[in-house]
C-alpha positions in Angstrom: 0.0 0.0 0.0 3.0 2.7 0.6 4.2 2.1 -3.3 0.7 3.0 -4.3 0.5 6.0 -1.8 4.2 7.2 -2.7 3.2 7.3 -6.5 -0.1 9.2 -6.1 -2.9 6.5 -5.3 -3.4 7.1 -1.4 -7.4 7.3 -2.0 -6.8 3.8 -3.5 -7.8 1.2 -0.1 -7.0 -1.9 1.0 -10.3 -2.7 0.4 -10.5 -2.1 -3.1 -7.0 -3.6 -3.5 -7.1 -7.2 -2.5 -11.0 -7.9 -4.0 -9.5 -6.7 -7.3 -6.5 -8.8 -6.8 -8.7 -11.9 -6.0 -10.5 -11.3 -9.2 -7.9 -10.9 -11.5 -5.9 -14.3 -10.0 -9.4 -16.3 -10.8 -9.4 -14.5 -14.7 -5.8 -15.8 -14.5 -4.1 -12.6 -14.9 -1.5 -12.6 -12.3 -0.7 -15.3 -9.7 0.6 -15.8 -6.5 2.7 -17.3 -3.9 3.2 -16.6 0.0 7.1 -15.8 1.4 8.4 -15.8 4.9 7.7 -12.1 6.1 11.0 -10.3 6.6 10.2 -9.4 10.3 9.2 -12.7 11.0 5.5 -12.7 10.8 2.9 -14.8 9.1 4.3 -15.6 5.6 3.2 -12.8 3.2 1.3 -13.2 0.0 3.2 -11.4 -3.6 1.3 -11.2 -6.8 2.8 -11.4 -9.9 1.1 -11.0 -13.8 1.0 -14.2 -16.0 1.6 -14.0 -19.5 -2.3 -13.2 -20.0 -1.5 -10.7 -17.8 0.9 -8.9 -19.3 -1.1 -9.3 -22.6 -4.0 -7.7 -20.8 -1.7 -4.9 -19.4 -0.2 -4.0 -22.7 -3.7 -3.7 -24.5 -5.1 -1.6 -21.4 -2.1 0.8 -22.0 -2.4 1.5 -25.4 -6.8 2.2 -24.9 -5.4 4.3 -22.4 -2.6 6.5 -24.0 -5.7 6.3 -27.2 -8.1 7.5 -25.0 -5.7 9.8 -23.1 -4.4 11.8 -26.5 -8.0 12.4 -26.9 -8.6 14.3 -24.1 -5.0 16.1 -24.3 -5.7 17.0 -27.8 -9.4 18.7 -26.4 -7.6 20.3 -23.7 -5.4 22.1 -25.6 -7.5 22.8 -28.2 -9.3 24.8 -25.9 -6.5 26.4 -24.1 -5.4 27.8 -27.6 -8.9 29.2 -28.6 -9.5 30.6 -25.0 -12.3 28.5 -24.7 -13.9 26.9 -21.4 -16.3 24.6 -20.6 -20.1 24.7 -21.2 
């Protein structure tokens, strides 16, 4: 949860996190496997993407940079014409 609050995503929960995580081990998107916790506690759980995955990922990104031009391209289209929103 810190490397998602250090980058940004500190409204993102733990209870959003793990259910989502759950769902994407049954689609068989990432996997995971339990370690022996550094401090000594209960073993700890990592998740790691499959090669679906990673497949998934990479067609996610480019709907999103698609989809993210899109807006960019609006945004500045109405910076340069002075225009604002309705």
């Amino acid at each position: 949860m810190a490397a998602l609050a250090d980058n940004g995503l500190d409204l993102v929960s733990e209870g959003s996190i793990y259910p989502l995580l759950a769902r994407l081990e049954r689609e068989g998107l990432v996997s995971s496997y339990r370690a022996p916790s550094a401090s000594g506690g209960a073993p700890r759980k990592y998740y790691r993407l499959t090669e679906a995955g990673g497949a998934e990922l990479a067609g996610g990104r480019d709907v999103w940079h698609a989809f993210s031009g899109c807006v960019e391209r609006v945004l500045n289209d109405r910076e340069s014409t002075g225009g604002s929103a309705p």
